[in-house]
C-alpha positions in Angstrom: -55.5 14.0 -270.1 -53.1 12.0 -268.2 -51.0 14.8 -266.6 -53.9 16.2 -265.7 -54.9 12.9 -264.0 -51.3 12.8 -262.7 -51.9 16.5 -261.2 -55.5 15.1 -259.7 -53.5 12.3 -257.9 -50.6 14.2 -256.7 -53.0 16.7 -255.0 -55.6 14.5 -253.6 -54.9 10.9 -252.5 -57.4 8.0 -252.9 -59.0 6.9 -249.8 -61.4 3.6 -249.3 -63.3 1.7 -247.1 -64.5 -2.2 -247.5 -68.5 -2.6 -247.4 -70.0 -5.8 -246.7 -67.3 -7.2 -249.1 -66.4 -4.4 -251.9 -64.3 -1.9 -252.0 -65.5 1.9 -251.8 -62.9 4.5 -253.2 -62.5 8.3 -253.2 -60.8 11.1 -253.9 -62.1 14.2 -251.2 -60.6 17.9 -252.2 -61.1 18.2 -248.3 -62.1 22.0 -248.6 -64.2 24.0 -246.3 -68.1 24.4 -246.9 -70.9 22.1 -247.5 -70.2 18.9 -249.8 -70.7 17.5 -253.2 -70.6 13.9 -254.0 -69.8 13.5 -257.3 -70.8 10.2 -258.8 -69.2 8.5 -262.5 -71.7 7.0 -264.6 -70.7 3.1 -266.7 -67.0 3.9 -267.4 -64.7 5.1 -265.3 -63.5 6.2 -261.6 -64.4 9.1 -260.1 -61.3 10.7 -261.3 -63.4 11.2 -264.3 -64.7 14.3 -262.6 -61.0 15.6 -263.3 -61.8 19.0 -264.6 -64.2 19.6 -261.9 -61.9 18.7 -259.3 -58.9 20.4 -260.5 -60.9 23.2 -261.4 -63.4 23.8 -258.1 -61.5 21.6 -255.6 -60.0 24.8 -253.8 -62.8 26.1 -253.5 -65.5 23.7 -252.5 -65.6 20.5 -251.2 -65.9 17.7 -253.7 -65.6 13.7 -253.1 -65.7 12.0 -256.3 -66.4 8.3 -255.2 -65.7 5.2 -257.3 -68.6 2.4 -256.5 -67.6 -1.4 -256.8 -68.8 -3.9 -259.0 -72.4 -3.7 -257.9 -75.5 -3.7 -260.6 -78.9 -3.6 -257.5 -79.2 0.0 -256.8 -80.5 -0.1 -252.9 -77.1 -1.8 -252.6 -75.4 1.0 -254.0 -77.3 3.9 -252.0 -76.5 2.0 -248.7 -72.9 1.4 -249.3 -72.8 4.9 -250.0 -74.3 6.0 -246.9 -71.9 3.9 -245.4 -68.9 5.7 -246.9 -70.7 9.2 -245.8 -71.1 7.6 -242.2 -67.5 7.0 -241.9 -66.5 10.4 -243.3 -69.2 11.9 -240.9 -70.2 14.3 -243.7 -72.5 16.1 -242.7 -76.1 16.5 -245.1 -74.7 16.6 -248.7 -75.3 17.4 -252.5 -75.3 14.0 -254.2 -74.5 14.8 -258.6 -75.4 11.8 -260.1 -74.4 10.6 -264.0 -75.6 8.4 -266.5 -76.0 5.0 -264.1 -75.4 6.8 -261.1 -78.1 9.8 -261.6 -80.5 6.6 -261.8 -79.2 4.7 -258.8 -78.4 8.2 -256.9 -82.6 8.3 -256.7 -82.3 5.4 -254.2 -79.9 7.1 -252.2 -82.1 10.1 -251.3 -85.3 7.4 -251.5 -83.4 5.8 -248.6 -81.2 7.9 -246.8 -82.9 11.5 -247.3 -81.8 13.2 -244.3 -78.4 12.5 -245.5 -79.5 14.8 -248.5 -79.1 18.4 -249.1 -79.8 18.4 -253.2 -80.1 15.8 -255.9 -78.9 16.7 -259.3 -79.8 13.6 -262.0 -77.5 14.4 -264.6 -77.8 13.0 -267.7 -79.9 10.5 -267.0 -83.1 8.2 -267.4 -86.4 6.6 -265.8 -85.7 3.0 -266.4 -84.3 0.4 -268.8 -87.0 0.5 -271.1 -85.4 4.2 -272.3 -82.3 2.8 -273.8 -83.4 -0.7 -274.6 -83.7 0.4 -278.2 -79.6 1.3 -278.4 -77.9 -2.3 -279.1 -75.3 -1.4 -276.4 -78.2 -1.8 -274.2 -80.2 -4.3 -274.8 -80.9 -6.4 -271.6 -80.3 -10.1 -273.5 -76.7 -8.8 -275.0 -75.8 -7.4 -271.7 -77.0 -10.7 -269.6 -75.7 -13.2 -272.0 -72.0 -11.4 -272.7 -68.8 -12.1 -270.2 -67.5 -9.5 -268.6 -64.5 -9.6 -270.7 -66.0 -9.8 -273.7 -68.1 -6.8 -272.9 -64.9 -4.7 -271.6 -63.2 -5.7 -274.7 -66.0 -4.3 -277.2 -65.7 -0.8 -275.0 -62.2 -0.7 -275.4 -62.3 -1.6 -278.5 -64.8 1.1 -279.5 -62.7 3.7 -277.3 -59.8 3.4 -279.2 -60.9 3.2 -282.4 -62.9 6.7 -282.0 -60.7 9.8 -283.2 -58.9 11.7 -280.4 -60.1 13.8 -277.8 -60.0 14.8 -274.5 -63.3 12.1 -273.5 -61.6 9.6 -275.8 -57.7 9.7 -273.9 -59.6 9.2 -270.1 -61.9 6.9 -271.6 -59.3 4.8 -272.7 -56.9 5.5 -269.8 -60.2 4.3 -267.4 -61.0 1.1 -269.5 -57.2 -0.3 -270.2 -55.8 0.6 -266.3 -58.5 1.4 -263.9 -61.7 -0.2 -264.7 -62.0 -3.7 -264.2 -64.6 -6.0 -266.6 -66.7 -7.0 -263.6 -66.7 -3.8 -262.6 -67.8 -2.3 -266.1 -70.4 -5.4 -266.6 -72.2 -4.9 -263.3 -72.7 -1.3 -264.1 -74.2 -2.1 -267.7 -76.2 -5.0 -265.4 -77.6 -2.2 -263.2 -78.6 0.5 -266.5 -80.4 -2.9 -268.2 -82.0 -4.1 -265.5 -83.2 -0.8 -263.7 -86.6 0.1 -262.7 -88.1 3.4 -261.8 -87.7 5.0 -258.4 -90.4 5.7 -256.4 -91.0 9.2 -255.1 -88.3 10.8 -253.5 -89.0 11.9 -249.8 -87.2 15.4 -251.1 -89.2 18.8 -251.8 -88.6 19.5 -255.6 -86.8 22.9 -254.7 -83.7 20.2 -254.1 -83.7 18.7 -257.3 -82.2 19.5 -260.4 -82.5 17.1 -263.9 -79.4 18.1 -266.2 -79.4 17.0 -269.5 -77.2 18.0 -272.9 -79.2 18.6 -276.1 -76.4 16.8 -278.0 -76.2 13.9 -275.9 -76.0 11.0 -278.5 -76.8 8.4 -275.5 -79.9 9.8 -274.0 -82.6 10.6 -277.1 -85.1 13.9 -276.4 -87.9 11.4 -275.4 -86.3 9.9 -272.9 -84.8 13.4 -271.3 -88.1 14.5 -271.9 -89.6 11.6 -269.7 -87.1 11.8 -266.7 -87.8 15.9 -266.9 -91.8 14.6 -266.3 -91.3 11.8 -263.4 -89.8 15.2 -261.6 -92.1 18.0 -263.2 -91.8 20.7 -260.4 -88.1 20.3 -259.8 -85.4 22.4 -261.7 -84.5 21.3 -265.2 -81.2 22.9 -266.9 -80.7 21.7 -270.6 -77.2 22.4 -271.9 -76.9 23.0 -275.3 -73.5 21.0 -275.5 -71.9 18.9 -273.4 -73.0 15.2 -275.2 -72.8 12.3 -271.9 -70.4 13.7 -270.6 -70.9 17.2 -269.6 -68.0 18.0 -266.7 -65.6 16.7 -269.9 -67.0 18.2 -273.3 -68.8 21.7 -271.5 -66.6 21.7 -267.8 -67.2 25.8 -267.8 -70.8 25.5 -267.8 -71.1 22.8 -265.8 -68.6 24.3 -262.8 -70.6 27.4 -263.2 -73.8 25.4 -262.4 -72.2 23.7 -259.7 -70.6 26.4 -258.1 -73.8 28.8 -258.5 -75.9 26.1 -256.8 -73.8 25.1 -253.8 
């Protein structure tokens, strides 16, 4: 996994821009056609799209973004319209994951003309749906230091057997992710509320979910799929959290098919 972050860096270098005081970064494949933002969920930089970049960058135009240290989720959405207003993108597809398919809703809640298509991948309604998962409950995740918390995930990282998801977990949590960063993002999944109806027609948006994702239970895929009942729902039969790492064929396919 790390020469193929390697090859992801020596073909695409990481851009940024400061935003009322954090730090925005990206890596853009800078192809012709209409754009893809590609959005990391709790762990990790957007180089965790790797496969998909290395694999679709020729041929579309994907900007995987790595979002500061920021939990409130109108925060996010406008720091990432600022990004988009200094790339001048024109409207976009925005692929949210985990935390970011939840705070990607504000996005097109705020800036919908920026928004061509929505995909909520592998996500959930609020923080009630993981409350019951200890990881996740909102009094652990308020009362723990950020480097206590950081230290747990590494901890649990590296004592899971090897794999592809395991190495660029690891490789994200001991050299790229920083413990504020990592806390404000379990801050934001804890302490998130439902977003109101999106100003989008359902045609644009897509719920993606895995069958074997041990993260998200089928009740709470099953309650995102109803807060967006007319949009289109694609349910992978693998693929786990982390879908562009443990199923990246079907998920290019999917992205390629619906750009």
């Amino acid at each position: 996994m790390r020469e193929l972050l390697a090859q992801l860096e020596t073909r695409h270098s990481w851009q940024s821009l400061w935003v009322d005081g954090h730090e925005w970064r990206w890596l853009d494949t800078q192809t012709s056609g209409p754009v893809t933002l590609l959005l990391p969920g709790s762990v990790g930089d957007g180089a965790m799209f790797v496969r998909t970049l290395l694999s679709l960058g020729a041929r579309m135009r994907l900007i995987a973004v790595t979002y500061p240290a920021l939990s409130d989720p109108a925060q996010l959405a406008d720091g990432l319209a600022a990004v988009a207003e200094h790339l001048a993108l024109p409207p976009h597809r925005v692929v949210g994951s985990s935390f970011s398919a939840y705070w990607s809703q504000f996005y097109a809640l705020k800036h919908p003309a920026r928004v061509t298509a929505l995909v909520v991948g592998n996500g959930f309604v609020d923080g009630t749906d993981l409350a019951a998962n200890p990881m996740f409950d909102r009094q652990f995740v308020e009362g723990v230091s950020p480097e206590e918390l950081h230290a747990q995930w590494l901890d649990r990282v590296r004592s899971a057997p090897e794999a592809p998801l395991q190495q660029l977990q690891e490789i994200m949590l001991a050299e790229r992710q920083s413990p504020a960063n990592l806390h404000a993002r379990f801050l934001g999944v804890v302490r998130s509320q439902a977003c109101p109806s999106l100003p989008l027609p359902a045609t644009a948006i897509t719920v993606l979910d895995c069958d074997d994702d041990p993260l998200i239970p089928a009740n709470v895929r099953e309650r995102l799929r109803q807060q967006y009942p007319d949009a289109h729902h694609l349910s992978l039969p693998t693929g786990g959290h982390y879908p562009h790492v443990l199923n990246p064929s079907r998920y290019e396919v999917f992205l390629e098919a619906s750009n």
